[in-house]
Biotite code that builds the C-alpha atoms (Angstrom):
import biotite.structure as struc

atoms = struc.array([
    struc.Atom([0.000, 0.000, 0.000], chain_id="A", res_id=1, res_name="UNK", atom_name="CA", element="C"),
    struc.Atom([1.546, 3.369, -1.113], chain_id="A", res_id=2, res_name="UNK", atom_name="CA", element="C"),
    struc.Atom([-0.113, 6.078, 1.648], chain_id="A", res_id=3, res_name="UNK", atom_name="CA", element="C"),
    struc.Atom([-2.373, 8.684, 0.506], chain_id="A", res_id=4, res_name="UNK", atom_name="CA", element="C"),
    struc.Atom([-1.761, 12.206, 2.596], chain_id="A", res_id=5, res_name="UNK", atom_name="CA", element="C"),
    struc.Atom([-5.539, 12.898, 0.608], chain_id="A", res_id=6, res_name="UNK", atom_name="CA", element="C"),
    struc.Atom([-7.086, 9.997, 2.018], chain_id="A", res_id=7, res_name="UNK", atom_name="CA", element="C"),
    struc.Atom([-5.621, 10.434, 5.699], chain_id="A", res_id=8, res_name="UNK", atom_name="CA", element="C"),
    struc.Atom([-6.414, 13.717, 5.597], chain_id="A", res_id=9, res_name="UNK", atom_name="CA", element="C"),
    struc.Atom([-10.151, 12.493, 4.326], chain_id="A", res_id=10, res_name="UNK", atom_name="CA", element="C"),
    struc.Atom([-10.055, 10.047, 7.174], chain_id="A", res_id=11, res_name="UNK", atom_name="CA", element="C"),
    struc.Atom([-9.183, 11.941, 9.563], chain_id="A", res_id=12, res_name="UNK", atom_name="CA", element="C"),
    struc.Atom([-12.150, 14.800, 8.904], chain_id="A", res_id=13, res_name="UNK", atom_name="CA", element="C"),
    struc.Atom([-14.717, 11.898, 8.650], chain_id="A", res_id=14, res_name="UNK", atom_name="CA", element="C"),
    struc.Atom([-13.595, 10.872, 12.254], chain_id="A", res_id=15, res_name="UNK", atom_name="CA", element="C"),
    struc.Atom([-13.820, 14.265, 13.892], chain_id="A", res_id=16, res_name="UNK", atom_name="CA", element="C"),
    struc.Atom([-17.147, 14.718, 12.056], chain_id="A", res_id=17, res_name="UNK", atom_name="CA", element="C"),
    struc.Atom([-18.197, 11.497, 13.511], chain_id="A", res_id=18, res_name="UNK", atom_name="CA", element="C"),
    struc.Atom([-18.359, 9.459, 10.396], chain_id="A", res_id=19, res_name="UNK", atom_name="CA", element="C"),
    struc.Atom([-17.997, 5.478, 10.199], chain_id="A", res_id=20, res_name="UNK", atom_name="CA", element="C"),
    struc.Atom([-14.608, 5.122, 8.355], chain_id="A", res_id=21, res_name="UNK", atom_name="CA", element="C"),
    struc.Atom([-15.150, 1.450, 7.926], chain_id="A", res_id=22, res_name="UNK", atom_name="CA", element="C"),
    struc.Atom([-18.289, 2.144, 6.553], chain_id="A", res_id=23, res_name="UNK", atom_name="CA", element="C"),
    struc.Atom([-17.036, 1.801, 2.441], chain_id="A", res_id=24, res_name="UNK", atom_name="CA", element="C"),
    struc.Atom([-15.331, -1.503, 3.247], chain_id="A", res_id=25, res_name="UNK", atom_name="CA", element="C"),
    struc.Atom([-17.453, -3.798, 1.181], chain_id="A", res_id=26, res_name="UNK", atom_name="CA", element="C"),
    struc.Atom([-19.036, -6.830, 2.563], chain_id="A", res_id=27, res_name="UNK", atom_name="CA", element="C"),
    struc.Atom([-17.117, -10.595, 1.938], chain_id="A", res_id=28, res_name="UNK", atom_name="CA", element="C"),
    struc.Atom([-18.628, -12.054, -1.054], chain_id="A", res_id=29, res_name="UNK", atom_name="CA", element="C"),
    struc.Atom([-19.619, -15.692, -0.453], chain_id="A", res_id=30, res_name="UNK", atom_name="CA", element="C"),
    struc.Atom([-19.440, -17.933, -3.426], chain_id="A", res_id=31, res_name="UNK", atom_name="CA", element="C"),
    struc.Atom([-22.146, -18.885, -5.233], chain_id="A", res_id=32, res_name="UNK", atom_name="CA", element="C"),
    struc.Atom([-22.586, -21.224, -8.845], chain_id="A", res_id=33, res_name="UNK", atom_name="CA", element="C"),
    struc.Atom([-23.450, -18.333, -10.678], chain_id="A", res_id=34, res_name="UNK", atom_name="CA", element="C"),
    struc.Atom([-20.042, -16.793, -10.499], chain_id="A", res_id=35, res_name="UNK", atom_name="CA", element="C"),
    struc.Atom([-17.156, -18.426, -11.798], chain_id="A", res_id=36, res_name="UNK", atom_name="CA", element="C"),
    struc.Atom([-13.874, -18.983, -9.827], chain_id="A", res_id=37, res_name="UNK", atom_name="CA", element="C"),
    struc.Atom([-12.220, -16.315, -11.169], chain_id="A", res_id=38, res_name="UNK", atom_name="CA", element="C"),
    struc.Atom([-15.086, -14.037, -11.141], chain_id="A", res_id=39, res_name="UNK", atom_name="CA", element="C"),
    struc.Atom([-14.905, -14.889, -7.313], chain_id="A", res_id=40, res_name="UNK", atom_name="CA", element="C"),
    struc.Atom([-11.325, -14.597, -7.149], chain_id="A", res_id=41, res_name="UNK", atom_name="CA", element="C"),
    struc.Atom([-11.413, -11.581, -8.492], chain_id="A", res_id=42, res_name="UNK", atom_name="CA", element="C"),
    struc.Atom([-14.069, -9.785, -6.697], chain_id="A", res_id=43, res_name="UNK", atom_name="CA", element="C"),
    struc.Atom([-12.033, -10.707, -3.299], chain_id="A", res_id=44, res_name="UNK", atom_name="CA", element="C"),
    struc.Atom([-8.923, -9.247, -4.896], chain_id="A", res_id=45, res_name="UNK", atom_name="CA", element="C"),
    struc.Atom([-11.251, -6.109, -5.380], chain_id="A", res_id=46, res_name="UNK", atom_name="CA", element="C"),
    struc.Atom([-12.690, -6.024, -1.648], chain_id="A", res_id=47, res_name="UNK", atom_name="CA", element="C"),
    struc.Atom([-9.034, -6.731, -0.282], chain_id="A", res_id=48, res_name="UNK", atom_name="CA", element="C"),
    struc.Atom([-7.615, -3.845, -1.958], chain_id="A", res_id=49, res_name="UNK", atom_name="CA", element="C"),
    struc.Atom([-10.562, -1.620, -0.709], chain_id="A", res_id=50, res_name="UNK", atom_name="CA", element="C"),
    struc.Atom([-9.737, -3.053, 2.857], chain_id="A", res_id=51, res_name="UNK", atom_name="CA", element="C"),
    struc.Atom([-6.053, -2.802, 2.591], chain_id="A", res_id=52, res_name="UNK", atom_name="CA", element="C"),
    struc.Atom([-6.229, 1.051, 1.772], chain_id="A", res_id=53, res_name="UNK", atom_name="CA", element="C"),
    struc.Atom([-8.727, 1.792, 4.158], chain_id="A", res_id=54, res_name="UNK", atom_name="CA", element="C"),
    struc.Atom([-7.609, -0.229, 7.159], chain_id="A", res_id=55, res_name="UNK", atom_name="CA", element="C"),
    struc.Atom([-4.034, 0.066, 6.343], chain_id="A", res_id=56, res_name="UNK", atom_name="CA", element="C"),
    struc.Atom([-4.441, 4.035, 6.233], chain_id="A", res_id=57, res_name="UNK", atom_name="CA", element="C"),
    struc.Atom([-6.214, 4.025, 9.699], chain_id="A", res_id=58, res_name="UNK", atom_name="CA", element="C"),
    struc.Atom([-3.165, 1.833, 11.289], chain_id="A", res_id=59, res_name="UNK", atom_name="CA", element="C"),
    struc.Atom([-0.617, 4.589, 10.185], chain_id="A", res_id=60, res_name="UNK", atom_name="CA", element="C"),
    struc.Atom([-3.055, 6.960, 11.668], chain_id="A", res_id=61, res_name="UNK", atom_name="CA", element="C"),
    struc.Atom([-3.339, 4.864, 14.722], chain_id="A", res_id=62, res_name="UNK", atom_name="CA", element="C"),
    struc.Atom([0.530, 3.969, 15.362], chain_id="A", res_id=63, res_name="UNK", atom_name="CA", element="C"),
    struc.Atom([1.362, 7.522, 15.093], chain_id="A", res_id=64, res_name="UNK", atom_name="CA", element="C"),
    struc.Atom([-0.702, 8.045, 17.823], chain_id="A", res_id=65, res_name="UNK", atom_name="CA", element="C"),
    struc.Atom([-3.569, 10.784, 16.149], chain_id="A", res_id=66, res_name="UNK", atom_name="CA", element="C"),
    struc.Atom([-6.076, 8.233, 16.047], chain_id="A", res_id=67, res_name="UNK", atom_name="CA", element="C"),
    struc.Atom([-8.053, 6.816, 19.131], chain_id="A", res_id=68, res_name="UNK", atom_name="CA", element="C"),
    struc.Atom([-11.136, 4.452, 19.907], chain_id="A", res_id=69, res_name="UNK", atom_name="CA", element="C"),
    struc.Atom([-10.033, 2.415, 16.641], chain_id="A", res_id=70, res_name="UNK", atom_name="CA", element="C"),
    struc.Atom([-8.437, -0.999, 16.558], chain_id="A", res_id=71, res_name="UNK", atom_name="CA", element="C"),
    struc.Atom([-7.004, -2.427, 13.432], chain_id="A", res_id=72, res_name="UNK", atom_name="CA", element="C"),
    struc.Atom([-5.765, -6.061, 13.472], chain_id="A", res_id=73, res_name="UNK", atom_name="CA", element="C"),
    struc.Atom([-3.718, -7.530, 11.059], chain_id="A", res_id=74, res_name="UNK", atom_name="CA", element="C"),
    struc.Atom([-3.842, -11.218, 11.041], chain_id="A", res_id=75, res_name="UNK", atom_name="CA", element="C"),
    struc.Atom([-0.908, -13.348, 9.976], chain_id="A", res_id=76, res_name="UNK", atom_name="CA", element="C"),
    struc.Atom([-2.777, -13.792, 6.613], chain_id="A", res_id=77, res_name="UNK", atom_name="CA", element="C"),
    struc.Atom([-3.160, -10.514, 5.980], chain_id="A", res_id=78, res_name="UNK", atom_name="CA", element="C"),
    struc.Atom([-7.054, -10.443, 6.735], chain_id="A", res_id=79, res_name="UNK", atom_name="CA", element="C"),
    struc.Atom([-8.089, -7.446, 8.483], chain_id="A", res_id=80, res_name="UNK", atom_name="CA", element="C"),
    struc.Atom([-10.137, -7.155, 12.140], chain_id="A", res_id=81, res_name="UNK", atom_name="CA", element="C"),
    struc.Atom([-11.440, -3.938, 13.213], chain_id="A", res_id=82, res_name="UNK", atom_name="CA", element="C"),
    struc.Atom([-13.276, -2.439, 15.809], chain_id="A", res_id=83, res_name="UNK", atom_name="CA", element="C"),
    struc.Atom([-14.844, 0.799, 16.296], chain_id="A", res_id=84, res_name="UNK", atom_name="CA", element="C"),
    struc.Atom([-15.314, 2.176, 20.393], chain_id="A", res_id=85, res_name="UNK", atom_name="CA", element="C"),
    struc.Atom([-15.794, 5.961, 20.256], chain_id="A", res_id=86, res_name="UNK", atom_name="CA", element="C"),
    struc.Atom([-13.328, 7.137, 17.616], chain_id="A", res_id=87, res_name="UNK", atom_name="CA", element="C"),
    struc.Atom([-11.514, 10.634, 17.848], chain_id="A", res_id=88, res_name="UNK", atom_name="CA", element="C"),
    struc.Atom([-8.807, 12.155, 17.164], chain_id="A", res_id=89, res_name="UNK", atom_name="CA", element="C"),
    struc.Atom([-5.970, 13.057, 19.783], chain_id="A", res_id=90, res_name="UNK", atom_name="CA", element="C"),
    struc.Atom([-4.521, 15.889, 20.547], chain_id="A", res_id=91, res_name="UNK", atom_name="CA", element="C"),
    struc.Atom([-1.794, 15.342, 17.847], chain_id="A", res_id=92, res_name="UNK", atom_name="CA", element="C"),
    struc.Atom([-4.216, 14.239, 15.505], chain_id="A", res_id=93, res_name="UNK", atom_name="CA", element="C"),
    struc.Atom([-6.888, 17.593, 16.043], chain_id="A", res_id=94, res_name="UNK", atom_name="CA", element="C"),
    struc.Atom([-3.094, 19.865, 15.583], chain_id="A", res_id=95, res_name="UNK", atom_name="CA", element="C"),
    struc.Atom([-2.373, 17.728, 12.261], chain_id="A", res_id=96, res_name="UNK", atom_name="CA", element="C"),
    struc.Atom([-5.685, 17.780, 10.976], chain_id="A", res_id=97, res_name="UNK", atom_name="CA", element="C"),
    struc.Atom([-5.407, 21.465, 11.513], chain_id="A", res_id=98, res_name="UNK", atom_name="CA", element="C"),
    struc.Atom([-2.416, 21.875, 9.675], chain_id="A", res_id=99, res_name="UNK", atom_name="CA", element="C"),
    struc.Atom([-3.977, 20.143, 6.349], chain_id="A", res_id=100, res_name="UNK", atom_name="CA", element="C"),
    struc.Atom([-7.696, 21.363, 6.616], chain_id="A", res_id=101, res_name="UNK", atom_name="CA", element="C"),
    struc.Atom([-7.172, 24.371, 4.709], chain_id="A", res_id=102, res_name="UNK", atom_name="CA", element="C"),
    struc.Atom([-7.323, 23.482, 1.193], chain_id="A", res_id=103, res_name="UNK", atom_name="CA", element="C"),
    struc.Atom([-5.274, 26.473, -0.054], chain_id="A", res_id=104, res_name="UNK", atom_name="CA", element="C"),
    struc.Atom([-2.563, 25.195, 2.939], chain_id="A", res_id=105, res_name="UNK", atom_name="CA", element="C"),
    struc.Atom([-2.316, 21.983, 1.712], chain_id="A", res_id=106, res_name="UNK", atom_name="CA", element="C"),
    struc.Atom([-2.181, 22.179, -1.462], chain_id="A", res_id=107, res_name="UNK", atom_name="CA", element="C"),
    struc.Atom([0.678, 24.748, -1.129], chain_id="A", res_id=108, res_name="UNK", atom_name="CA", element="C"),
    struc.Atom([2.239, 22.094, 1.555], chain_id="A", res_id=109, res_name="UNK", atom_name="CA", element="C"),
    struc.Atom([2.014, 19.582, -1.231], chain_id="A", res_id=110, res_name="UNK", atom_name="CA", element="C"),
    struc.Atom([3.134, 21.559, -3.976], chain_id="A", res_id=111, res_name="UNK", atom_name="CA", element="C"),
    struc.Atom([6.229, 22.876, -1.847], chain_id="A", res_id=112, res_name="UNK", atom_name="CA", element="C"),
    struc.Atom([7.203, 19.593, -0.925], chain_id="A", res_id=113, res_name="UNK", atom_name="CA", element="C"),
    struc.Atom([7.365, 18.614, -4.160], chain_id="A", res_id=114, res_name="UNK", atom_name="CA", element="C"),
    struc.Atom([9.245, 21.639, -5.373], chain_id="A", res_id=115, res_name="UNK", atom_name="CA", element="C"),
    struc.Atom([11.938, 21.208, -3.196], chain_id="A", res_id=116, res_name="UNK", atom_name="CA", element="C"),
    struc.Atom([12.098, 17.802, -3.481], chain_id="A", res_id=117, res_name="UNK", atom_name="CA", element="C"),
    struc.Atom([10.992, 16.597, 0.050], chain_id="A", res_id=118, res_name="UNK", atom_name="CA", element="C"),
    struc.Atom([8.758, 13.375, 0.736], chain_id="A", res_id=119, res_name="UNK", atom_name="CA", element="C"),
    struc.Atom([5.894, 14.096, 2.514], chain_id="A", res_id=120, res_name="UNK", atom_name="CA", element="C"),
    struc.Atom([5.633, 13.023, 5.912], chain_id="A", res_id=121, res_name="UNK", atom_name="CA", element="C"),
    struc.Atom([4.248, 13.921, 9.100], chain_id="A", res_id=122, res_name="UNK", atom_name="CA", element="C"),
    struc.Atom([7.307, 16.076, 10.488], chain_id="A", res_id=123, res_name="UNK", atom_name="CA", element="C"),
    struc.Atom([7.340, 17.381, 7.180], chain_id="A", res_id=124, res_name="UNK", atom_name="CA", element="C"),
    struc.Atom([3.997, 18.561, 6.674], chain_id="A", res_id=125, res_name="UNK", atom_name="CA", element="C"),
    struc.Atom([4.146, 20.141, 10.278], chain_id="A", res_id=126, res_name="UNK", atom_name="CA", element="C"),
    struc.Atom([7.590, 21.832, 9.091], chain_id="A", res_id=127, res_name="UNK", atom_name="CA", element="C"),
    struc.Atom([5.735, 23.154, 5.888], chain_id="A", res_id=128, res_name="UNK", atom_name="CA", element="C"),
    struc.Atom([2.452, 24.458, 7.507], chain_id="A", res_id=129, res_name="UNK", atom_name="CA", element="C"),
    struc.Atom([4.439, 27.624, 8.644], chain_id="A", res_id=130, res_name="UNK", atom_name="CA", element="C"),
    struc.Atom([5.559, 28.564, 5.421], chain_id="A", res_id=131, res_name="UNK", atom_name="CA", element="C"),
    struc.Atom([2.329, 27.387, 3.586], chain_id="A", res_id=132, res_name="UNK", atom_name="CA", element="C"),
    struc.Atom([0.266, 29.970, 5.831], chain_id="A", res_id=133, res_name="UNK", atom_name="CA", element="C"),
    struc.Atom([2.684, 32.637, 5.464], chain_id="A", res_id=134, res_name="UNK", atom_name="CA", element="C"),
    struc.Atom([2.951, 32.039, 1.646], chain_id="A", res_id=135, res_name="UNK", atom_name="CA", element="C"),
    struc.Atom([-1.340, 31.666, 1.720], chain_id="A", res_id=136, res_name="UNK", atom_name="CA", element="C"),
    struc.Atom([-1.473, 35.111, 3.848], chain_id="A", res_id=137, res_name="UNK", atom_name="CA", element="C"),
    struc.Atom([0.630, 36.683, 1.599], chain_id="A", res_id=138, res_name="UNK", atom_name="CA", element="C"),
    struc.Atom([-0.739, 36.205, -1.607], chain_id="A", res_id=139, res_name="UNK", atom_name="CA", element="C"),
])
């Protein structure tokens, strides 16, 4: 899974808004004779790489500590449990959401990152916000 700063960020706002983050994670398909094998196959490949991005997403969240009230479980076969018990953001998590919810912020964030040739992570976004405001307030 490559990771997404737009989807975090996404995630992130549909937790503090109180939104079910788990919620676009398609049900299991169960096989039936009107699908073929690799009809079947492939529709699991499709709902794992739904899963993957969502619930891999919400671990970095989570083991970064800006996340709370949200277990993720990766199994040794690379299935997925999760759990939902009052999600929210911490403290780090309101400041970093903060730093990104300004469109015109983050995009400059992005686009100076990417200018000067820096990857994007979260030490670097939080080094960027200052001089995406100031460059935002200024023009």
């Amino acid at each position: 899974m490559k990771r997404d700063w737009d989807f975090l960020r996404q995630q992130m706002t549909d937790i503090e808004e109180g939104r079910d983050v788990l919620a676009e994670i398609p049900n299991l398909l169960k096989w039936t004779d009107d699908l073929s094998w690799e009809e079947y196959d492939s529709l699991v490949r499709e709902h794992r790489a739904v899963e993957e991005r969502i619930a891999g997403h919400l671990e970095l969240l989570i083991n970064s500590g800006y996340v709370d009230g949200i277990t993720v479980l990766r199994g040794a076969d690379n299935h997925f449990s999760y759990g939902l018990h009052a999600p929210r953001l911490t403290m780090a998590g309101h400041d970093l959401l903060d730093t990104m919810r300004s469109s015109s912020v983050w995009q400059t964030i992005k686009a100076t990152a990417q200018k000067k040739g820096i990857e994007l992570t979260f030490d670097a976004i939080k080094a960027l916000s200052g001089l995406a405001l100031k460059h935002v307030l200024s023009g």
